[in-house]
VMD Tcl script that draws the C-alpha trace (Angstrom):
set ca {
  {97.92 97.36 69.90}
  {96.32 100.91 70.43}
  {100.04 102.41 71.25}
  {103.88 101.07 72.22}
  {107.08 102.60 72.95}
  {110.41 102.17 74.65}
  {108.25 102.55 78.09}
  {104.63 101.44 77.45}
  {102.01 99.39 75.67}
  {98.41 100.11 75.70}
  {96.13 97.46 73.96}
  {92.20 97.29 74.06}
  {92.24 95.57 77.76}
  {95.75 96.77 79.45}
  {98.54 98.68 80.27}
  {101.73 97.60 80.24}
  {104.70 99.73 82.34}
  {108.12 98.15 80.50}
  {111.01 97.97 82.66}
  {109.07 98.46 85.77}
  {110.61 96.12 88.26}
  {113.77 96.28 89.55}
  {116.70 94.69 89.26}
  {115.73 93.04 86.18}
  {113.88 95.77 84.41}
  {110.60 93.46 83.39}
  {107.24 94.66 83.01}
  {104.22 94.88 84.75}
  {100.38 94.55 83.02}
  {97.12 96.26 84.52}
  {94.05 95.19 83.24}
  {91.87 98.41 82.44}
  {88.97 97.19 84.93}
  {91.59 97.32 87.87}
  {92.71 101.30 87.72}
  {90.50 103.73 89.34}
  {92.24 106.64 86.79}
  {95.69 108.10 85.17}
  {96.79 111.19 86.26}
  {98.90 113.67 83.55}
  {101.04 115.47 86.15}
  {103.44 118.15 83.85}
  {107.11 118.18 84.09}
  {108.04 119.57 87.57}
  {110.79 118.95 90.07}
  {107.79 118.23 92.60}
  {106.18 115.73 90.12}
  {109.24 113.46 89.09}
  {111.01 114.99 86.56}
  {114.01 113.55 87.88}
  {113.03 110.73 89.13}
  {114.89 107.87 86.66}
  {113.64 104.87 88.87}
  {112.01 104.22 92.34}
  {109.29 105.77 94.65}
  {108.55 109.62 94.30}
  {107.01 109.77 97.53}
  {106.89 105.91 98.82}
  {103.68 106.07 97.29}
  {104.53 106.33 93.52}
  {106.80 104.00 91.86}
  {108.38 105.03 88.81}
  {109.70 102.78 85.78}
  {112.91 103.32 84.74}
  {113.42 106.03 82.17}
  {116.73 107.69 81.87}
  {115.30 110.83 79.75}
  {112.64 111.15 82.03}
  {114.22 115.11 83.07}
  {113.67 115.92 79.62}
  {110.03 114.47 78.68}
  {106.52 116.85 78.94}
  {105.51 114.84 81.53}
  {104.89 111.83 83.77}
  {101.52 109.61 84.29}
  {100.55 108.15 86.75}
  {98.07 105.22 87.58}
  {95.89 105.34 90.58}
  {94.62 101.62 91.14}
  {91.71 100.00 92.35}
  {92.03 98.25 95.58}
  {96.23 99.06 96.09}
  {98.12 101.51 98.62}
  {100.73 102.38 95.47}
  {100.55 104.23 92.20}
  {102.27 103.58 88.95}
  {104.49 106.47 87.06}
  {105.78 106.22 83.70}
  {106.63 108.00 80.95}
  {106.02 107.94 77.32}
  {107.63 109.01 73.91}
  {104.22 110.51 72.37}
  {102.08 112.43 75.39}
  {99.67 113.22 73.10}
  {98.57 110.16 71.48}
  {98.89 108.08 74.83}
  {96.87 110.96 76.75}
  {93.98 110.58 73.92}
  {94.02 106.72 74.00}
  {93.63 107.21 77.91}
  {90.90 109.73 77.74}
  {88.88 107.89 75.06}
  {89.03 104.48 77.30}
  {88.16 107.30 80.20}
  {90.73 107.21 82.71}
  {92.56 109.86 82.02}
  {92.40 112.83 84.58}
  {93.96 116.33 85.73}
  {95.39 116.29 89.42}
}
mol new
graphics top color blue
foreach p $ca { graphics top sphere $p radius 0.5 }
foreach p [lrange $ca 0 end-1] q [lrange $ca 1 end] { graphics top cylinder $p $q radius 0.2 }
display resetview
């Protein structure tokens, strides 16, 4: 396991959003090879900083995290091959934006 928090876990292959789905707050796993790139969008009112759960824009669904308002930022993942995004947020931006960049997904908006 490269990182894992509350909200994520990044391992050599995947990503895995925790409590992603909704009602039951399980998780969802994307294989590396299936996202096109991850997005670090700063803390903004136009960029889900209060957005605790559900679609930003009915294009990017966000995982539940109640302290979302109060966190850097959000990522999200643009996938291969799919009309929606992934957000989520993590405890440690900086470690999770290097382990991103070094596999070479990680991009500015």
């Amino acid at each position: 396991m490269l990182y894992e928090d509350n909200f994520v876990a990044l391992d050599d292959s995947a990503l895995t959003v925790k409590r992603y789905y909704f009602p039951f707050f399980t998780s969802k796993t994307v294989r590396f090879d299936q996202i096109q790139k991850v997005e670090f969008w700063p803390a903004s009112v136009w960029h889900g900083r209060f957005r605790v759960m559900g679609f930003r824009d009915y294009e990017t669904w966000f995982a539940w995290d109640a302290s979302r308002p109060v966190r850097e930022g959000v990522f999200v993942v643009i996938l291969t091959n799919a009309w929606f995004r992934m957000g989520f947020s993590v405890e440690n931006c900086d470690q999770a934006k290097q382990i991103l960049h070094d596999k070479q997904l990680l991009t500015t908006p």
